[in-house]
C-alpha positions as CSV (number, residue, x, y, z in Angstrom):
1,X,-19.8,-30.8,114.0
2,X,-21.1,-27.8,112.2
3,X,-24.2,-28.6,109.9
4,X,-25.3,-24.7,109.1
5,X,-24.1,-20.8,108.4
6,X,-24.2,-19.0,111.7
7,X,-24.8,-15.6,109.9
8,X,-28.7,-15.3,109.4
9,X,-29.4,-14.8,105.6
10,X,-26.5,-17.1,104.2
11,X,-26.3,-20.1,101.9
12,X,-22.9,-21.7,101.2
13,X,-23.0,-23.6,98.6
14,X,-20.2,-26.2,98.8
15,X,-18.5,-29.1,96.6
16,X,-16.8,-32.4,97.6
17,X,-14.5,-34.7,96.0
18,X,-12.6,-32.5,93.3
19,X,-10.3,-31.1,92.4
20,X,-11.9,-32.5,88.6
21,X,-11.9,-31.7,84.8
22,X,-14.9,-30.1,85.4
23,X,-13.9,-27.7,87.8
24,X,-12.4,-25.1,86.2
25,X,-15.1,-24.4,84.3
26,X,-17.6,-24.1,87.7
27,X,-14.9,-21.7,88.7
28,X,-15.3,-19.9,85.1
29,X,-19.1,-19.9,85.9
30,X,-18.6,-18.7,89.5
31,X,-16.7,-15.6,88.2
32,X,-19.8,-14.5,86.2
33,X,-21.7,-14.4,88.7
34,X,-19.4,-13.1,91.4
35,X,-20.2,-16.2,93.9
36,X,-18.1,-17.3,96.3
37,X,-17.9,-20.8,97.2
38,X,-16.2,-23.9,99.4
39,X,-14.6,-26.8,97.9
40,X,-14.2,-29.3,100.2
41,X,-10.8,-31.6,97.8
42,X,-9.2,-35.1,97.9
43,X,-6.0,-36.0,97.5
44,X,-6.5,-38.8,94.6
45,X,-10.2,-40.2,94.5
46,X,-10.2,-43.1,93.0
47,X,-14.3,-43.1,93.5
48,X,-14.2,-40.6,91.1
49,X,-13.9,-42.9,88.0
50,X,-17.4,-43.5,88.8
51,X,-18.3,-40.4,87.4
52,X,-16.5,-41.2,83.9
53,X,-14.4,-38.5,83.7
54,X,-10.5,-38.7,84.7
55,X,-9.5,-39.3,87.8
56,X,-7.0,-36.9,88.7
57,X,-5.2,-36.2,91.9
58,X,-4.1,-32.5,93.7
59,X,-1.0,-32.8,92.1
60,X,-2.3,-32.8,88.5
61,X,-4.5,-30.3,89.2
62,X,-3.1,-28.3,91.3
63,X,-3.6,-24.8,89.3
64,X,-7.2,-25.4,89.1
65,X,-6.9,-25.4,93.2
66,X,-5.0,-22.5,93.4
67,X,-7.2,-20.6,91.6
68,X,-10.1,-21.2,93.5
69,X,-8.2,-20.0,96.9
70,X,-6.7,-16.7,94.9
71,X,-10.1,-16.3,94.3
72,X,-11.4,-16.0,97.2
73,X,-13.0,-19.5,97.3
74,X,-13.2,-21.3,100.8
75,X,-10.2,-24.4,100.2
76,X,-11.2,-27.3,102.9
77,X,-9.9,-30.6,103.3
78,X,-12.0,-34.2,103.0
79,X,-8.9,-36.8,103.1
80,X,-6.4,-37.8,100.7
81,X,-8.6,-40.6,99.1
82,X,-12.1,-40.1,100.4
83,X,-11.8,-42.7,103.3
84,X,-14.2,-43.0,105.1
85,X,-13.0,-42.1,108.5
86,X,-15.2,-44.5,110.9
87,X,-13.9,-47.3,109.2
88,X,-10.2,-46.7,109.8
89,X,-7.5,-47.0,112.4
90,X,-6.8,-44.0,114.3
91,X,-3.0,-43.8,112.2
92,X,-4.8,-44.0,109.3
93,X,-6.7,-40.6,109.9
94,X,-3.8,-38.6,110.9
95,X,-2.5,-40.0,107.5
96,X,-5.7,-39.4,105.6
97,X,-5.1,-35.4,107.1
98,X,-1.4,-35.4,107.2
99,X,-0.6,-36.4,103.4
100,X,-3.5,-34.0,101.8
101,X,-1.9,-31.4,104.2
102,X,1.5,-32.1,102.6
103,X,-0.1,-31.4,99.2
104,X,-1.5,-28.2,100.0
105,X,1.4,-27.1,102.0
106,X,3.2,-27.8,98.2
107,X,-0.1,-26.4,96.2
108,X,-1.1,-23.4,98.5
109,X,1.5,-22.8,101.0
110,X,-0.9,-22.6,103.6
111,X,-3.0,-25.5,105.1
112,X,-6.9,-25.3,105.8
113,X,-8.5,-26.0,109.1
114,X,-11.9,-27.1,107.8
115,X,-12.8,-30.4,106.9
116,X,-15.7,-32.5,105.5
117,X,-15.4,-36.4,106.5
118,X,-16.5,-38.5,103.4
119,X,-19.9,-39.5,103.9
120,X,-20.5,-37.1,106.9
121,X,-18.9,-40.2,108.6
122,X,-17.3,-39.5,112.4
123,X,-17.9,-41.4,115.4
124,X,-16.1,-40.0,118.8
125,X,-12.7,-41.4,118.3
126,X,-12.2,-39.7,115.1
127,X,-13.6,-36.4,116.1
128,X,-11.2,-36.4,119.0
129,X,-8.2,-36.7,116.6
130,X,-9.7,-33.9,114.3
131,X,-10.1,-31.4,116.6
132,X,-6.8,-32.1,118.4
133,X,-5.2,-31.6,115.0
134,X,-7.0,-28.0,115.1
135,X,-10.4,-28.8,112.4
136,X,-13.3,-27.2,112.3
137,X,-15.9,-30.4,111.3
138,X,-18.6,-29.3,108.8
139,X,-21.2,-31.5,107.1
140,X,-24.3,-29.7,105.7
141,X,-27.9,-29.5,106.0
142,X,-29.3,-29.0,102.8
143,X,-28.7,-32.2,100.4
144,X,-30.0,-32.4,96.7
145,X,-28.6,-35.7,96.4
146,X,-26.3,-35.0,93.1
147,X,-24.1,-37.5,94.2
148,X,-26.3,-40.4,93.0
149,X,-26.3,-40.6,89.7
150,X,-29.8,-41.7,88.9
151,X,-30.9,-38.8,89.8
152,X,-32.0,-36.0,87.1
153,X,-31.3,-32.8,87.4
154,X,-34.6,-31.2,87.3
155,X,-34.8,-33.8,91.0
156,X,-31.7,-32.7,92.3
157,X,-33.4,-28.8,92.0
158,X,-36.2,-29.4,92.8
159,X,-34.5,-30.6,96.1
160,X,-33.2,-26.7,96.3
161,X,-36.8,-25.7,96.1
162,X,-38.2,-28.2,98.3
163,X,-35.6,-28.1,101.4
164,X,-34.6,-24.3,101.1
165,X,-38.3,-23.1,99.6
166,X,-40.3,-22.8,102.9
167,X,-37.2,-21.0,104.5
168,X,-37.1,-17.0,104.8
169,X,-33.7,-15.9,103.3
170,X,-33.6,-12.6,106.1
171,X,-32.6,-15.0,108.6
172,X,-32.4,-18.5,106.6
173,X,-28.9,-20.2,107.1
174,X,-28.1,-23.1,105.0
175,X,-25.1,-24.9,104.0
176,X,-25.8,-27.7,100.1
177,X,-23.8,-31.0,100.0
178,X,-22.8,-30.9,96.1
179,X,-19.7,-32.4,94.2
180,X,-17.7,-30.7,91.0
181,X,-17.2,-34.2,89.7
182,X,-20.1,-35.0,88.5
183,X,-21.6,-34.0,84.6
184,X,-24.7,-33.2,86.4
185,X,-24.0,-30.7,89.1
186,X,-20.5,-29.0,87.1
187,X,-20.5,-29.8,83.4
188,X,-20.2,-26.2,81.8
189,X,-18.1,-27.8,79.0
190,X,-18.7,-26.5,75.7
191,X,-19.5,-30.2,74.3
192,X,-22.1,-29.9,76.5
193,X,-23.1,-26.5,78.1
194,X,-25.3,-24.2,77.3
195,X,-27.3,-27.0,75.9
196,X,-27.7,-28.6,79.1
197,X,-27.7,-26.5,82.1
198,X,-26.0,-28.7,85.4
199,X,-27.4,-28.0,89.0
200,X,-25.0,-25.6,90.0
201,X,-26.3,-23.0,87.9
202,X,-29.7,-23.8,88.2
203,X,-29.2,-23.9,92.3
204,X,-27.5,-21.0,92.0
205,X,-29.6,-18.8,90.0
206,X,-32.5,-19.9,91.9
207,X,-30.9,-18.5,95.2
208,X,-29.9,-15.8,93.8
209,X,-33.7,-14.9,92.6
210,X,-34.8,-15.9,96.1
211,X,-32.7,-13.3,97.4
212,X,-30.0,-15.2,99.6
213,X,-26.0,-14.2,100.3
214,X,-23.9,-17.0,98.8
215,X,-20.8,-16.7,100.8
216,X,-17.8,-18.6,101.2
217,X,-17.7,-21.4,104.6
218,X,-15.6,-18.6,106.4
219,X,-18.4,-15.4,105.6
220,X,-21.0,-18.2,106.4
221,X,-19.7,-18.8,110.1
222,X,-18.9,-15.5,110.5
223,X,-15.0,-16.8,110.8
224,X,-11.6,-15.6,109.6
225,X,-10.6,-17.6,106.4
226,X,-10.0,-21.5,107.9
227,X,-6.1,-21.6,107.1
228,X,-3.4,-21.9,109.2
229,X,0.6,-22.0,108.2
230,X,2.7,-25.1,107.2
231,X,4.0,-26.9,110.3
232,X,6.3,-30.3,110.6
233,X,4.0,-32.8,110.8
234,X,2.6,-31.6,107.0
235,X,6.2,-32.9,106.2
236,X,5.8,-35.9,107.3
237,X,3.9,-37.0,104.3
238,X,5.5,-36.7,101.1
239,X,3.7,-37.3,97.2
240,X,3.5,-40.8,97.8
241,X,3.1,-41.9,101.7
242,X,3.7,-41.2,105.3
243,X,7.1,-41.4,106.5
C-alpha cells in the first residue's frame, strides 16, 4: 500500500467519493490554476446524501468524469458504493471493482489501475484480490480531516499547515485525503463562492506559496498514467449488477 509521492518535492492533492454537483466547478478552479489532481470516484454513494447535496452516480455524471481525465487529471477507482472492503466477502470485492470498471470502460474507454479502499480499509485477503486484479493500493499521508463535517474550514487548513508546515518542499512528498462532495472542501458555486472560500483553494494556494509541485498520482510516483484497456471481466458487470 502506497501512503506517499516517491518523487521528492511533490504534493498530490487527491479527492474521494465524487463524481458530485460540486465537482465541476473544483475542475473550473483547477484550470485557473493549472493544477493537476487525482480523483479517486464511486460508482453510486449513497453516503453521499450525508453531505446534502444530490447523490448522483457515474452514470449521471459521467461528463464531469471525463473531463477531469481529458484534462489530464489522475481518474482512480474506490468501489462502486464505497464498501468498505474488510467487511465484505471476497465476491463482493471483485464486484465492488468489476461493476465501477464496467462504468468506466462505458465513461472512459479505458479502466484505471489505482485504487483507494473506503476508509483506507484492507486486511491481507483483500489486498491479495487487488493486486491480482493488477491495483496499485494508495491511501495517503497527509489528512485535514474534511470529511467530518464538524470541522471548520479554517481547522481543516490549519491541518495543511500543521502536518505539511515543518516539511521542506525540495524533497517533501506528500499525498492529502480530501473529498469533492463536501461544501467545505469543493463548493465554488456562485450561491456561495467567492464569499466563502472551501479548503481546496485555500490548501491549494497555500502549497503553492510554500513552493511545492502539485502533480497528478501518476507524476507523483514517478509512474505512467494508471490505466490499462477494457478486458472481459469489465463486462461482466452491467449498469445495474454482476452477471
Amino acid at each position: 500500500v502506497i501512503t506517499r509521492c516517491t518523487a521528492p518535492g511533490t504534493f498530490a492533492v487527491t479527492f474521494d467519493d465524487g463524481p458530485s454537483v460540486l465537482t465541476s466547478g473544483l475542475l473550473d478552479y483547477l484550470d485557473r490554476v493549472n493544477v493537476k489532481s487525482t480523483f479517486f470516484v464511486n460508482g453510486l454513494n449513497e453516503k453521499n446524501a450525508d453531505t446534502g447535496n444530490p447523490t448522483l452516480s457515474i452514470y449521471d455524471l459521467a461528463d464531469v468524469v471525463r473531463r477531469a481525465y481529458t484534462s489530464g487529471h489522475q481518474i482512480c477507482s474506490h468501489t462502486w458504493a464505497h464498501t468498505d472492503l474488510i467487511t465484505v466477502s471476497e465476491e463482493e470485492v471483485v464486484y465492488e471493482m468489476n461493476r465501477l470498471n464496467h462504468a468506466f470502460t462505458k465513461v472512459l474507454g479505458k479502466v484505471p489501475t489505482c485504487m483507494r479502499p473506503p476508509y483506507g480499509d484492507t486486511d491481507g485477503p483483500s489486498r491479495q484480490i487487488l493486486e491480482k486484479m493488477g491495483y496499485t493500493v494508495v491511501t495517503w499521508n497527509m489528512d485535514p480531516v474534511d470529511w467530518n463535517p464538524v470541522n471548520s474550514i479554517d481547522e481543516m487548513y490549519q491541518e495543511y499547515i500543521d502536518q505539511t508546515g515543518p516539511t521542506n518542499p525540495q524533497v517533501g512528498r506528500f499525498i492529502s485525503l480530501n473529498h469533492d462532495v463536501w461544501n467545505t472542501t469543493a463548493d465554488f458555486r456562485p450561491t456561495n463562492y467567492p464569499k466563502t472560500i472551501p479548503l481546496a483553494e485555500r490548501a491549494i494556494e497555500y502549497l503553492l506559496s510554500r513552493g511545492w509541485k502539485l502533480v497528478n498520482l501518476a507524476d507523483c510516483l514517478e509512474s505512467k498514467p494508471f490505466y490499462r484497456e477494457p478486458n472481459p471481466s469489465d463486462d461482466s458487470c452491467g449498469e445495474d449488477d454482476c452477471v
